[in-house]
N, C-alpha and C positions, 0 to 999 in steps of 0.2 A: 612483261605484260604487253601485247601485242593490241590494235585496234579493234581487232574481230573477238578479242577475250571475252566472254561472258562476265556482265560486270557483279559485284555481289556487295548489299548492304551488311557489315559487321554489328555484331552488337559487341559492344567491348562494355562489360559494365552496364553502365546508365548511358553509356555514348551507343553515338548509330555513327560510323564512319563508310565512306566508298571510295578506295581508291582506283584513279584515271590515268592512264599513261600521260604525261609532264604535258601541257598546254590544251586538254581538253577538260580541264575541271572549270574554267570561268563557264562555258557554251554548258557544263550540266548543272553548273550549281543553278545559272539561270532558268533551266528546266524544272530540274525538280524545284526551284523557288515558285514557276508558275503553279506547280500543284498541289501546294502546300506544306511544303518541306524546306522551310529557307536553311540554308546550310552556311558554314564559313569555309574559307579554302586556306589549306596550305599548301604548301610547295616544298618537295625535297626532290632527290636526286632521281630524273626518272620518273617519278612520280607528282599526280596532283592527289590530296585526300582532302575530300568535303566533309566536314563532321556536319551531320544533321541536327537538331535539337533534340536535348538528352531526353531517352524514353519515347521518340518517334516511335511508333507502329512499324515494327523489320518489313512485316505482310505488306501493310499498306505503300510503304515507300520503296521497296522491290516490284511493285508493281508498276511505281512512277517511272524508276529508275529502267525496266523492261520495256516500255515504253518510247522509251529517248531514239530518236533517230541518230545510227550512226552515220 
């Protein structure tokens, strides 16, 4: 995953996850926290994944998430 990737909200189940290339998931979780999507972050290799709260609106919070200044 590259900075310029197009980012995309998952719906896995009842989760809404977004994965961020490894040290820009605190700057969106912050984001979309401002737009009402508070999320939690983890961290793995390469990767940061914000899970959103389960049953978020994909529509609604893809649009937060298109929104984000890269």
């Amino acid at each position: 995953m590259t900075g310029t990737q197009e980012l995309k909200v998952y719906a896995l189940g009842g989760r809404r996850v977004v994965y961020v290339c490894a040290g820009r998931g605190e700057k969106l979780r912050d984001h979309m926290g401002t737009r009402g999507f508070p999320a939690g972050l983890a961290q793995a290799a390469g990767l940061d994944r914000l899970e959103l709260e389960r049953h978020a609106d994909v529509g609604e919070a893809q649009a937060a998430l298109d929104a984000w200044p890269r």
